[in-house]
C-alpha positions in Angstrom: 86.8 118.2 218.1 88.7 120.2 220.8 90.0 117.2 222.3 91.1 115.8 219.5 92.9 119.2 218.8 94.2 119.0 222.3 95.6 115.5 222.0 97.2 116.0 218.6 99.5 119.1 220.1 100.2 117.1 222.8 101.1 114.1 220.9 105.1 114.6 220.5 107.5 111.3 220.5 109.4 110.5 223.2 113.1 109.8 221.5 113.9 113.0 219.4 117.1 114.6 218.4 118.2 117.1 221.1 117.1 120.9 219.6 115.2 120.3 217.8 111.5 120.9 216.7 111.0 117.3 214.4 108.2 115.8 215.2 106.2 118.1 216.7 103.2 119.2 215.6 103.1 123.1 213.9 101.0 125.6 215.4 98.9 125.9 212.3 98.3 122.5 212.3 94.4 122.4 211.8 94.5 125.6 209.5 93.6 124.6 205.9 94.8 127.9 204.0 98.5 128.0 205.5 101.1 130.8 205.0 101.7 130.8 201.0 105.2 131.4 201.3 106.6 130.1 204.9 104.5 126.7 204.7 105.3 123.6 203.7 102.6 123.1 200.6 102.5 125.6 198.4 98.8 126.0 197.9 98.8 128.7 195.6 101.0 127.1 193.4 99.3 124.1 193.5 95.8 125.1 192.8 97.4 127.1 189.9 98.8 123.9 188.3 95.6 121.9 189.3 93.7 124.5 187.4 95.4 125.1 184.5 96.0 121.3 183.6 92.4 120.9 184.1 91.0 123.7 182.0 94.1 122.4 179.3 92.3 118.7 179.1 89.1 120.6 179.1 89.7 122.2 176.0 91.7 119.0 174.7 88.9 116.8 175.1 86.5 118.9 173.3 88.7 120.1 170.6 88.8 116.0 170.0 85.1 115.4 170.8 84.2 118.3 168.0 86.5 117.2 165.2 85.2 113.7 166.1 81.6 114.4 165.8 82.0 116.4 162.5 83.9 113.4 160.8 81.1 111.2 162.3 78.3 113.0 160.8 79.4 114.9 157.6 83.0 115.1 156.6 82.2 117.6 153.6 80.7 120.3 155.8 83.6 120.0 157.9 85.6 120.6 154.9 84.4 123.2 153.6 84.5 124.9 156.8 88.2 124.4 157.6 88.6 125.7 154.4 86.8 128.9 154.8 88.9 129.1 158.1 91.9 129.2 157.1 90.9 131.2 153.1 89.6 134.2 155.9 93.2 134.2 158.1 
């Protein structure tokens, strides 16, 4: 693993714009948690959104699988208990 770390710093092309640092490789290279806020991926932000859209389908999906088994197996007890639901609020 070190020389593969070695080779990748060292591996810079050989026509570049004059000045300039594109195209070579960034010192944090091989670290997976990078600066939040001077990187270029936004980790936190993205396993914020990863997150919340997967707990929101989460919930979806077994909001849908519920009202789906009660209409399956006995619409009337279903019903009734919507009913009572929304009588108590």
């Amino acid at each position: 693993m070190d020389g593969l770390m070695e080779k990748y710093m060292a591996a810079v092309p050989e026509v570049r714009a004059p000045n300039s640092t594109c195209g070579e490789p960034r010192d944090d290279a091989f670290n997976i948690l990078r600066d939040p806020a001077a990187s270029d991926n936004p980790w936190p932000g993205l396993l914020l959104q990863s997150t919340l859209g997967c707990l929101w389908y989460w919930c979806a999906d077994q909001v849908r699988n519920s009202l789906n088994w009660c209409v399956i197996v006995n619409f009337d007890v279903f019903l009734a208990g919507s009913i009572k639901c929304v009588h108590v609020c």
